[in-house]
N, C-alpha and C positions, 0 to 999 in steps of 0.2 A: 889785758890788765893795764890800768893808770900805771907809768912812770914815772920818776921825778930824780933832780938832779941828785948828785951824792949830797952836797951842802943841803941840800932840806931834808934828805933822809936825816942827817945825822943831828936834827935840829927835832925832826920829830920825833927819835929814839931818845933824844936827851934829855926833849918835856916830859915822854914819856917815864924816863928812870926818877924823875922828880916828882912823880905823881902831879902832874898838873891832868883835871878831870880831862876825859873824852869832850865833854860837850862844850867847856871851856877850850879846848885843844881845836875844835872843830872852828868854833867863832874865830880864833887869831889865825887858821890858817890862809882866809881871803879864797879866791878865786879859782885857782887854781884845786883844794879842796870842794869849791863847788860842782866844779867840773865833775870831778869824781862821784859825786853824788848824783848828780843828772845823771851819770855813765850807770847805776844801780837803779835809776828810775826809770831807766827807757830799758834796762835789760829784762826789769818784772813788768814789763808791760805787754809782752812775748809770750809764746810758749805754753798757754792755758793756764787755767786754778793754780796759785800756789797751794803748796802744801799747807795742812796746820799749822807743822810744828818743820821750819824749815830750819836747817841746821849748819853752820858756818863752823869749818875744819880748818888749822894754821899749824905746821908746825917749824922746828927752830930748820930740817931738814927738806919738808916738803913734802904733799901729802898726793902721792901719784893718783891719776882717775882711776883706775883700775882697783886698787884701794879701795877707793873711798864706794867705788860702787860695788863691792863685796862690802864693804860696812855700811850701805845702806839697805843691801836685802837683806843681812844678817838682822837689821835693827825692824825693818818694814816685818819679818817673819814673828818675834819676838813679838810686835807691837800688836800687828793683826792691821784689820782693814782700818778701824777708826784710833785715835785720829790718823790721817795721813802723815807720812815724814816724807822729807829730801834730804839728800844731802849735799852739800858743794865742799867743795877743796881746792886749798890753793897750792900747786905745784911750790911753787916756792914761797920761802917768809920775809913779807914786808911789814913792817913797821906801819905804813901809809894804810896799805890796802885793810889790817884788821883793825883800827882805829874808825875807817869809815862803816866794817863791818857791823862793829858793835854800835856805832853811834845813831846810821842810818840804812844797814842791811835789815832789817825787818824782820832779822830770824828771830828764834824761840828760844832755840839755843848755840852755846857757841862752845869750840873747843879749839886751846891757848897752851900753848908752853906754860911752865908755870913760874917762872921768870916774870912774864906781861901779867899772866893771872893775878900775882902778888901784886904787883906795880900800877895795875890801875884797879884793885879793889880796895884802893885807900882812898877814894871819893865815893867811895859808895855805888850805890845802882843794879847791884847782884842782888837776884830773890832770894832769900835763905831757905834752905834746903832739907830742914830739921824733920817737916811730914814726909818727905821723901825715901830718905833712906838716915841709918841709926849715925849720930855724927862721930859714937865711939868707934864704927868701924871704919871711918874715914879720916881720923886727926890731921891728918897735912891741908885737908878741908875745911876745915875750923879756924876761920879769923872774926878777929872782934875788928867790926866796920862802923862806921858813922851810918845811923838810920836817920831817918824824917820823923820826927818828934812832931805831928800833925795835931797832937793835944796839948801840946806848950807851947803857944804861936808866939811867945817872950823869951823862948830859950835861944841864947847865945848862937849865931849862925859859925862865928869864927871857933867856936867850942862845942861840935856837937856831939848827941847823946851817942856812947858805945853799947854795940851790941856784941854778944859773940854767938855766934851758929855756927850749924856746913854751909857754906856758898858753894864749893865745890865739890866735886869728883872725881876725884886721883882715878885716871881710867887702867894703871897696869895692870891691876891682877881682878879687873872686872871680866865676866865671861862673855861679855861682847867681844872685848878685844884678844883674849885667850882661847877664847875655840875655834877663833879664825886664822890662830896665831900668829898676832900681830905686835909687834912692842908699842904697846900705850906710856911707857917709862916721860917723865915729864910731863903730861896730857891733863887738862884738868878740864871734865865740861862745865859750864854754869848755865843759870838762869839771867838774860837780865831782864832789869825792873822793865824796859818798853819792848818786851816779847808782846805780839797782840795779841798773845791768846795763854797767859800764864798757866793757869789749870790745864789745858793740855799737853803745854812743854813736860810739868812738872808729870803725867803719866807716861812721857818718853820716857821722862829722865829715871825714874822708877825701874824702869826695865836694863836701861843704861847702866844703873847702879847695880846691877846682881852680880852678887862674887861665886 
């Protein structure tokens, strides 16, 4: 795993609490962020086929391999052969490492404390979640976010249009994470908008969602 000093950790938790985007957060962080990125581009370049729907795990405590590889057969059994899933998980919670995940990991989907969940789904960029699964049975999932107004190409950039859907999926009392007996407490998966392959994230996520 990329390291970095404490003085930039805490400079990137703090763009972070201010909602400054991922993709803006990525451009000011220089060189040092690039690195990080080459270090995700030569690790998918290993290893055979990715998966379809490759999936990126963080939590505030840290998400052991053992874990995560019991919640990736629980979710690969549920799903069946197509599409494929992975899963990764980061032993412990950096600030850095899931800011590159989501901006330039390449996954489908991703699962975030919901602390970060909140704090960067206020630029936008999460799929909304509404064909998925019912957004009455998810309310902690339901935020009104800025969308891409692609048919008002005159609307206000500094004032954009609100939406309110599910982006996420409170994962506690989902039965992925309850018949493996596992505390989802905090856990929100989402979609984002540069999944390569959204239709299939969104048949994971489907199955993701069963209470």
């Amino acid at each position: 795993m990329v390291r970095y000093d404490d003085e930039t950790a805490r400079q990137i938790a703090w763009e972070a609490d201010e909602h400054i985007g991922w993709r803006e957060l990525v451009l000011r962080k220089g060189s040092w962020l690039l690195c990080a990125l080459l270090v995700l581009i030569l690790a998918g370049c290993g290893g055979g086929p990715k998966a379809d729907v490759p999936i990126f795990m963080m939590s505030k405590t840290g998400i052991p391999s053992d874990v995560a590889e019991k919640l990736e057969a629980s979710l690969i059994g549920k799903v069946g052969e197509a599409p494929t899933v992975s899963i990764s998980a980061s032993p412990m919670f950096s600030m850095d490492k899931m800011i590159v995940e989501i901006a330039a990991g390449g996954n489908g989907i991703l699962v975030i404390p919901g602390e970060q969940f909140q704090g960067m789904s206020k630029q936008g960029g999460f799929v909304p979640l509404d064909d998925v699964a019912n957004p009455a049975d998810f309310p902690d999932g339901v935020l009104e976010l800025p969308v891409d107004d692609k048919s008002n190409k005159s609307a206000d950039k500094s004032n954009p249009k609100l939406e309110k859907h599910l982006y996420g999926i409170p994962l506690e009392h989902t039965k992925w994470f309850t018949d493996l007996q596992f505390n989802g407490k905090d856990l929100y998966a989402f979609i984002p908008q540069n999944a390569k392959d959204i239709e299939k994230a969104k048949l994971v996520m489907k199955q993701i969602a069963q209470k």
